[in-house]
C-alpha positions, 0 to 999 in steps of 0.5 A: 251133303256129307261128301261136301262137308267131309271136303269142306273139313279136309280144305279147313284141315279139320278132319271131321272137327266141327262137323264130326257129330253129323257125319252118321251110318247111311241107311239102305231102304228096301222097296219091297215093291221092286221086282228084284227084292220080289225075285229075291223073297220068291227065290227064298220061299221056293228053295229055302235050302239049296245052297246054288240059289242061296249062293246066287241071293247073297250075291244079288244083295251084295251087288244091291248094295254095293250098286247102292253105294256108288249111287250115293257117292260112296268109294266102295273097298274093293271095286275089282271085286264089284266088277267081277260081281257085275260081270258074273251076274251079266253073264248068268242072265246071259245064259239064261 
């Protein structure tokens, strides 16, 4: 809904104008139920410090969102660097 209004805007040339007070944050819910988020709580438990496993869990979640993001419609910021996030992830359950 807010894709069409931001086009609704952009064809009126408003620029947000009327419809500026309903554009808001996205909200990313987590299914805590999901095998990845699991993954990830279970990865935290047993190596809470080992940098690797922190390195691979930030990664994770960076590509949770992003995935997220695209999902919804969204234009991420730097879709080079998504690529190569998929890829190096790719890659690892390659190898495994």
């Amino acid at each position: 809904m807010q894709k069409y209004l931001r086009a609704q805007a952009v064809v009126d040339s408003d620029d947000k104008g009327s419809f500026e007070n309903i554009f808001n944050q996205a909200v990313l819910e987590i299914n805590t139920k999901h095998p990845i988020i699991q993954r990830l709580a279970q990865i935290q438990k047993e190596y809470p410090e080992d940098p690797d496993t922190s390195d691979e869990g930030k990664e994770t979640i960076d590509l949770i969102f992003n995935t997220a993001a695209l999902a919804a419609g969204y234009t991420l910021d730097n879709a080079a660097e998504y690529s190569k996030m998929v890829l190096k992830m790719l890659t690892r359950v390659a190898s495994k």
